[in-house]
One Martini backbone bead per residue (centre of mass of N, CA, C, O) as a GRO file, in nm:
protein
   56
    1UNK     BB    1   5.001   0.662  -5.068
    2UNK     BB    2   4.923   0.540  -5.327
    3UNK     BB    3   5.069   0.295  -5.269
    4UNK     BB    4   4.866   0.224  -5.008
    5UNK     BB    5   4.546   0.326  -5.133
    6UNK     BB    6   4.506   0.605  -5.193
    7UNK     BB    7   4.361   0.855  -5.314
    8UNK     BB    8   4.489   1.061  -5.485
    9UNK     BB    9   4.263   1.322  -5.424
   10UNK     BB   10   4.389   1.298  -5.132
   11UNK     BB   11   4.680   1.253  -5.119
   12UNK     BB   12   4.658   1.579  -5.197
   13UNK     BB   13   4.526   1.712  -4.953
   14UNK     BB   14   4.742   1.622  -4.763
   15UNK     BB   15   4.952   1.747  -4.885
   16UNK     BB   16   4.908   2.031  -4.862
   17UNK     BB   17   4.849   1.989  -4.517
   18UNK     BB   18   5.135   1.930  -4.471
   19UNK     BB   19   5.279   2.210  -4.622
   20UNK     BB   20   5.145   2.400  -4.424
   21UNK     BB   21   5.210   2.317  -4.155
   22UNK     BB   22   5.555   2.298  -4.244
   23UNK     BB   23   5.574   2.612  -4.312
   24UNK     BB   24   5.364   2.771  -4.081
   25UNK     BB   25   5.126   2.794  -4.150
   26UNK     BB   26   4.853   2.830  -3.945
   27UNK     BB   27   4.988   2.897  -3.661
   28UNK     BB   28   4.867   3.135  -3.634
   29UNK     BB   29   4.667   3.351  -3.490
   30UNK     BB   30   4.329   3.471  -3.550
   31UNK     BB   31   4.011   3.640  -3.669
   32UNK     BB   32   3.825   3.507  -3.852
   33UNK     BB   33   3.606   3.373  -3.749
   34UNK     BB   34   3.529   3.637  -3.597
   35UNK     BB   35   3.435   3.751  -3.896
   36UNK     BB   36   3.261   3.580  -3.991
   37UNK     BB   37   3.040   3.488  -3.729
   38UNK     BB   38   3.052   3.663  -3.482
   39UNK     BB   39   3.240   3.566  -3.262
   40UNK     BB   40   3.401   3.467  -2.982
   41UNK     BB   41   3.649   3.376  -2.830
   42UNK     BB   42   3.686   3.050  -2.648
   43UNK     BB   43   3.759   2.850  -2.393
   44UNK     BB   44   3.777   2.530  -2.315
   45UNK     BB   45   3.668   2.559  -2.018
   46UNK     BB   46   3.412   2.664  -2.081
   47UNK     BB   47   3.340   2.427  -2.295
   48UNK     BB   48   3.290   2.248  -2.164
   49UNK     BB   49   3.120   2.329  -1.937
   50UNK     BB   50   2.908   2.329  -2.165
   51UNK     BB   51   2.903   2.028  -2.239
   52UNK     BB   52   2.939   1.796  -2.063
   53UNK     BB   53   2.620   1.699  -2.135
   54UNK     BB   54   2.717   1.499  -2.386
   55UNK     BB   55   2.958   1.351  -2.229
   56UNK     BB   56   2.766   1.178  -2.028
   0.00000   0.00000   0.00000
């Protein structure tokens, strides 16, 4: 990446966001979002329909 002209320091944390992702991290669900925020999570039709009208 670095010789097609990414920055260093971004091409690095592509590098880690790839090799996270391609070793199955962050594959399973968690409930941290919902610890951190105390929000339940939403589906995504639910989401859409309240929001429809941004997208409008």
């Amino acid at each position: 990446m670095i010789g097609a002209g990414v920055p260093a320091l971004y091409a690095d944390k592509l590098r880690i966001l790839t090799e996270t992702i391609a070793s199955g991290m962050g594959a399973r669900p968690s409930d941290d979002v919902e610890k951190v925020t105390d929000l339940r999570p939403t589906r995504f039709a639910d989401f859409a329909r309240r929001a429809k009208q941004a997208w409008a």
